[in-house]
Each structure stands twice: as structure tokens, then as C-alpha cells.
DOVOVO-683798 format. One record per residue: residue in one letter; x, z, y of N, C-alpha, C, O in turn. Coordinates in steps of 0.2 Angstrom, whole numbers, plus 5000, padded with zeros to 4 digits. Last residue first. Layout:
<nodes>
('A' (X Z Y) (X Z Y) (X Z Y) (X Z Y));
...
</nodes>
This chain:
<nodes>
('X' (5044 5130 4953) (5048 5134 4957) (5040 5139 4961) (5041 5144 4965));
('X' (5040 5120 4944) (5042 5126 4941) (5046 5133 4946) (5049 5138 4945));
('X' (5043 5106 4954) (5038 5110 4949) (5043 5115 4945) (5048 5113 4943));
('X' (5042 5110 4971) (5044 5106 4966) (5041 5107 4960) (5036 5111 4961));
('X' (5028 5111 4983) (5036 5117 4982) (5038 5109 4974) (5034 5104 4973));
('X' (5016 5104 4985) (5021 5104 4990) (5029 5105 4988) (5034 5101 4989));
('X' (5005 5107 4977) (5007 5110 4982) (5012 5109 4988) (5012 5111 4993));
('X' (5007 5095 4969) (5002 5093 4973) (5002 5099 4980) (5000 5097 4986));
('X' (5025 5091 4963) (5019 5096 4965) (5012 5097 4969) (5013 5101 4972));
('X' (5038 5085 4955) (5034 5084 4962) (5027 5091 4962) (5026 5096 4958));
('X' (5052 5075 4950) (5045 5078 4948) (5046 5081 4955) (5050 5081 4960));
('X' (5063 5062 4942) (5057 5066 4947) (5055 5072 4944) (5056 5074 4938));
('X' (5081 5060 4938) (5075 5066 4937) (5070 5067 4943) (5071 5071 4948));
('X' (5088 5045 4935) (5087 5051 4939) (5081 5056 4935) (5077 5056 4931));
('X' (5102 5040 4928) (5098 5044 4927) (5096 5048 4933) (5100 5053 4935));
('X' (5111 5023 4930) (5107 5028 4930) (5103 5032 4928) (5099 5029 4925));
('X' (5125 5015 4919) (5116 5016 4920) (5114 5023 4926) (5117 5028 4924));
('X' (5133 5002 4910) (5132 5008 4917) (5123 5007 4920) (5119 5003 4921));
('X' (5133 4992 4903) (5133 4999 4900) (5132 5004 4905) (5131 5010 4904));
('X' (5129 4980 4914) (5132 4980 4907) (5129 4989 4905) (5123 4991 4906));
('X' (5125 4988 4927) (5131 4983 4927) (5131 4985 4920) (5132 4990 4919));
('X' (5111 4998 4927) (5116 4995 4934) (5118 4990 4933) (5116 4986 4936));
('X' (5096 5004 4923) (5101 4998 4922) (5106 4994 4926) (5105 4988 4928));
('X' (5089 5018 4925) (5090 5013 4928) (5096 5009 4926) (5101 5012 4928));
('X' (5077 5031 4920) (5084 5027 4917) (5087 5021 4920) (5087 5017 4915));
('X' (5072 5043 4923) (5070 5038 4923) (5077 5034 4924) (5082 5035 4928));
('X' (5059 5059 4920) (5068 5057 4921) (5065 5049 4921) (5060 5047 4919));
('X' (5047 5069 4927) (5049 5064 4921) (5057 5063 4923) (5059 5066 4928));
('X' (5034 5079 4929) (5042 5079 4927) (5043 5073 4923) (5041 5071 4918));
('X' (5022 5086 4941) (5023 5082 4933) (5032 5082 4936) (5035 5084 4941));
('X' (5006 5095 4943) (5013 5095 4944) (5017 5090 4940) (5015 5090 4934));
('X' (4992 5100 4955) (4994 5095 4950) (5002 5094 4950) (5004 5093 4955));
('X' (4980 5113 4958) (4989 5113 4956) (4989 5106 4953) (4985 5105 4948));
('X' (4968 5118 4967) (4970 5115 4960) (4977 5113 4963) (4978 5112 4969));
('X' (4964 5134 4972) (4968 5130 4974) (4970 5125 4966) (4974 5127 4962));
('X' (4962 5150 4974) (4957 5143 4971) (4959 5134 4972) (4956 5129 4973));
('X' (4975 5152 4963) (4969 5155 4969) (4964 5152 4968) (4961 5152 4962));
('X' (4978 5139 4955) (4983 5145 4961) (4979 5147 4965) (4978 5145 4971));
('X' (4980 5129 4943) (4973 5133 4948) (4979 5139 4949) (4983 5142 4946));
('X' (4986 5113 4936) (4985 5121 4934) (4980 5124 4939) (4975 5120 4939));
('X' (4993 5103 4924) (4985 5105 4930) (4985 5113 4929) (4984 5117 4924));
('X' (5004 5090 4924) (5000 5099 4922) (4998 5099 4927) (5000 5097 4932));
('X' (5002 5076 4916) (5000 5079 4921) (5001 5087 4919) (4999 5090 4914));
('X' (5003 5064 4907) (5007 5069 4908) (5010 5073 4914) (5016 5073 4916));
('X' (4990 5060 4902) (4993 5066 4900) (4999 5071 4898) (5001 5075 4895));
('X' (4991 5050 4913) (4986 5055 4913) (4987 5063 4911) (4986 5068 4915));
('X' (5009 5044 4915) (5000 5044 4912) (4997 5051 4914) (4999 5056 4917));
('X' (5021 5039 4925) (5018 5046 4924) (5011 5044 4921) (5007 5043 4925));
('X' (5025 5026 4925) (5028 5030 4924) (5026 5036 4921) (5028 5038 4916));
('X' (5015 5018 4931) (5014 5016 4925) (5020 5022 4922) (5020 5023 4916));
('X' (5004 5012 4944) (5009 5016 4942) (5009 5018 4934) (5004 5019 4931));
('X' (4995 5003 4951) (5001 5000 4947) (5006 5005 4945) (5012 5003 4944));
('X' (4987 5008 4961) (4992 5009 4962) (4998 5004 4957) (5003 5002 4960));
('X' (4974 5008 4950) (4975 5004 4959) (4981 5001 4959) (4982 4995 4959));
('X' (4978 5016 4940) (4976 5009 4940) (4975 5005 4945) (4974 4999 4945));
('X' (4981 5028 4946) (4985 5024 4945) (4986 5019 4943) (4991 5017 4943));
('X' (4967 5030 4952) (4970 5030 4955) (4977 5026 4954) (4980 5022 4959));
('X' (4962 5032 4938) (4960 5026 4943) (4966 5027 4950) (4969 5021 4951));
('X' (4968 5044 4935) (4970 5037 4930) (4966 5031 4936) (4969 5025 4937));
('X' (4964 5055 4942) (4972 5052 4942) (4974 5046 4940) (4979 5042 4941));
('X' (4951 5056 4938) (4953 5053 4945) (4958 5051 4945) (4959 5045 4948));
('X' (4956 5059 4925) (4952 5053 4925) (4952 5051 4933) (4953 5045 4934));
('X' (4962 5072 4927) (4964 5066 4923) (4962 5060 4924) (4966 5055 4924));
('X' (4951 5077 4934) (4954 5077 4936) (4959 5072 4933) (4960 5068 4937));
('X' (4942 5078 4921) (4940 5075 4927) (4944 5074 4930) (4945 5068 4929));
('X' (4949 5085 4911) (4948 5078 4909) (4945 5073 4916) (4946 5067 4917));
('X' (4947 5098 4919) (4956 5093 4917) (4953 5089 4915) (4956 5085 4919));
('X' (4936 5101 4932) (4938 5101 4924) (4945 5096 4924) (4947 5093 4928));
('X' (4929 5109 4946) (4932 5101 4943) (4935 5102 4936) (4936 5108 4937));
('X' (4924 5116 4955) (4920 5116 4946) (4922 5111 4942) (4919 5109 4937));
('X' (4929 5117 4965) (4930 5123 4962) (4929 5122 4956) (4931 5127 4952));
('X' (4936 5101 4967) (4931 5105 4968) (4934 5111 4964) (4939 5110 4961));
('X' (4948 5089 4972) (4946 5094 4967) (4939 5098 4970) (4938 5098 4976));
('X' (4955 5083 4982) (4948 5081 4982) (4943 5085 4974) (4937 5085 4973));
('X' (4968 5086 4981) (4963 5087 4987) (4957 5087 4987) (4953 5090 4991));
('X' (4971 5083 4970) (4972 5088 4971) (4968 5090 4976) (4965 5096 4976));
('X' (4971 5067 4972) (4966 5071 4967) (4966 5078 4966) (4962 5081 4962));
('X' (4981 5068 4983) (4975 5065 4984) (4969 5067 4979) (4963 5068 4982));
('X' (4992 5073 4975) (4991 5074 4980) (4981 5074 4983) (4977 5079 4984));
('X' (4993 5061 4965) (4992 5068 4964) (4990 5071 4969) (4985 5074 4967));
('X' (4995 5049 4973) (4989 5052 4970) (4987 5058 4969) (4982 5061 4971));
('X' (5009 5053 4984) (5001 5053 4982) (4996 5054 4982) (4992 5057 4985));
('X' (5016 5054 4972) (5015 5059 4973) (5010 5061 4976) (5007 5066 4976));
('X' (5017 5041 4964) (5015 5045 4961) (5011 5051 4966) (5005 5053 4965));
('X' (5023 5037 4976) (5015 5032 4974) (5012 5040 4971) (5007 5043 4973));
('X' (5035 5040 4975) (5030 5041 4981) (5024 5038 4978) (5020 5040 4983));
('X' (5038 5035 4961) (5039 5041 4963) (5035 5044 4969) (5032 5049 4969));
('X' (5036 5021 4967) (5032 5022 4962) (5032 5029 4961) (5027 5031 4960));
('X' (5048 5021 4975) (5043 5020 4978) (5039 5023 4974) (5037 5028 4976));
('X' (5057 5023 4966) (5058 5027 4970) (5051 5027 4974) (5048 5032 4977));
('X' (5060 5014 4958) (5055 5019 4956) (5055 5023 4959) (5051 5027 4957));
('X' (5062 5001 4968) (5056 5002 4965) (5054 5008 4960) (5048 5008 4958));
('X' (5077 5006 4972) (5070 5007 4978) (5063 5005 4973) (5058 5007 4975));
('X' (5087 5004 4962) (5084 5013 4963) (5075 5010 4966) (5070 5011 4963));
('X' (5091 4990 4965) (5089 4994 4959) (5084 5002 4958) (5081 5004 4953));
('X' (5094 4991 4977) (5089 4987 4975) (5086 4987 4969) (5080 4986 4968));
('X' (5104 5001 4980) (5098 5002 4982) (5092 4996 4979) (5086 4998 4978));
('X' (5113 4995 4970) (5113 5002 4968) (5103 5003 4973) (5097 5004 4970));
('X' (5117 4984 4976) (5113 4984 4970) (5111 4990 4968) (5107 4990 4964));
('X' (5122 4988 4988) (5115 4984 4988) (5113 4984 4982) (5107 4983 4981));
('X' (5135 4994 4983) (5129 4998 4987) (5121 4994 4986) (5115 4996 4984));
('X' (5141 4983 4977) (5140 4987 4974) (5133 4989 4977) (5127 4987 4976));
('X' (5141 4975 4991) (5140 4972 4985) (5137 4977 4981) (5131 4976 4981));
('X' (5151 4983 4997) (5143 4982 5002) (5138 4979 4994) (5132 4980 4993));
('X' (5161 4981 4990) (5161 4989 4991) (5152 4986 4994) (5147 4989 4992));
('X' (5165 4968 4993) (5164 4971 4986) (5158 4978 4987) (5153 4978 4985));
('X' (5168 4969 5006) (5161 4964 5002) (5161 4966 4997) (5155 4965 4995));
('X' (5179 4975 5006) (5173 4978 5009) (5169 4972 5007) (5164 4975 5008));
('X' (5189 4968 4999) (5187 4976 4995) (5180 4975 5000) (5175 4975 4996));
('X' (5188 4955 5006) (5186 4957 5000) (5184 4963 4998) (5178 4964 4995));
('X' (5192 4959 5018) (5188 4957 5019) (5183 4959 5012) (5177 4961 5012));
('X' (5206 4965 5015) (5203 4970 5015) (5195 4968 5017) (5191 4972 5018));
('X' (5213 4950 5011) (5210 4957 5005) (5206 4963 5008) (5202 4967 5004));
('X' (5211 4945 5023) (5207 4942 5017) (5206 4948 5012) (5200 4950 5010));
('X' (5209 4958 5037) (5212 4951 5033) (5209 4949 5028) (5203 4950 5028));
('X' (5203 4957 5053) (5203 4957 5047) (5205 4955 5042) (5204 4949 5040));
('X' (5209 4960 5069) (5206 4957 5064) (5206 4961 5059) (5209 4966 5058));
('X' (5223 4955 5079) (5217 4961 5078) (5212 4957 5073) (5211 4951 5074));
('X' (5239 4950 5084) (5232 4949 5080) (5229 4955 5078) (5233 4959 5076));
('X' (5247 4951 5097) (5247 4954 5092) (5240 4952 5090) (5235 4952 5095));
('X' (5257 4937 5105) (5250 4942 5106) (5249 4944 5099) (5250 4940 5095));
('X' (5272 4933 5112) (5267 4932 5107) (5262 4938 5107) (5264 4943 5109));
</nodes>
């Protein structure tokens, strides 16, 4: 008689369960996580396009069209810090964002970003 190789029913189960969880976990995560790149982006993008004579209500206001494009609706205007590093404008933000897994189980993640580059406060 030939020995069977395979899979059986219950450990079919545990690993469909197990693929199950993961895919909600990512399907749930991937739209703030995009919206987190969206953010960084703009900022990015209005940080570059700063002048030396640009103002915070200007730069706010570049940020706001852009996240009026974008559909970005996490981070507002005013909750941008703007700061100047040399001559170099700085745009930095921080938020946490709360994601809805199964019943009472949630996540928390924590953005934040830099138009520099480095994270914020570092």
C-alpha cells in the first residue's frame, strides 16, 4: 500500500482560517495606509514648492488643494507644523488612527512623517 501525502481536513481548516484572519487584517489596514502615502506626498510636494517668502496660511492653503484632489481627509490644514530649517520649509504632522478588525478588536496605528525626510521630532 502507498503512503498518502497531503493535507488533511483540520489542518486544511486551521490554514484557511489563518489566510482568512491575514487578509482582513491587510484589507482593513491598506486604505489608511495609502491615505498615509497620499499624505506624505503632498506635504512633500508643498514643501517643495515653498518659496523663501511663503507664509503658513499659504502653505495651508496649498496643502488644502492638494487634499481636496487627493481625497485626503485624516490630516487638515491645521494639523500641519510648519516650521523653516535653514532656508528650507519643514512640513511635519502626527496622527494615530483607529482601525475596526472583529467585534471589539481594533487597531492602533501611529502616522507621522516629515517633508524632510527624518520622522517628526527627531
Amino acid at each position: 500500500m502507498k503512503n498518502q501525502k497531503g493535507v488533511s481536513l483540520s489542518g486544511l481548516l486551521v490554514w484557511g482560517f489563518i489566510l482568512a484572519m491575514v487578509a482582513l487584517v491587510v484589507i482593513k489596514v491598506a486604505p489608511a495606509t495609502i491615505e498615509y502615502f497620499k499624505i506624505q506626498k503632498a506635504i512633500k510636494s508643498v514643501a517643495s514648492a515653498a518659496t523663501a517668502s511663503s507664509t503658513v496660511p499659504e502653505l495651508r492653503k496649498a496643502y488644502s488643494k492638494y487634499a481636496e484632489v487627493e481625497h485626503i481627509s485624516d490630516v487638515r490644514p491645521e494639523d500641519l507644523d510648519i516650521a523653516k530649517e535653514g532656508n528650507q520649509v519643514v512640513i511635519s504632522f502626527a496622527y494615530e488612527k483607529k482601525i475596526g478588525l472583529v467585534g471589539p478588536v481594533s487597531l492602533l496605528i501611529d502616522y507621522q512623517a516629515s517633508s524632510s525626510g527624518r520622522g517628526k521630532g527627531e
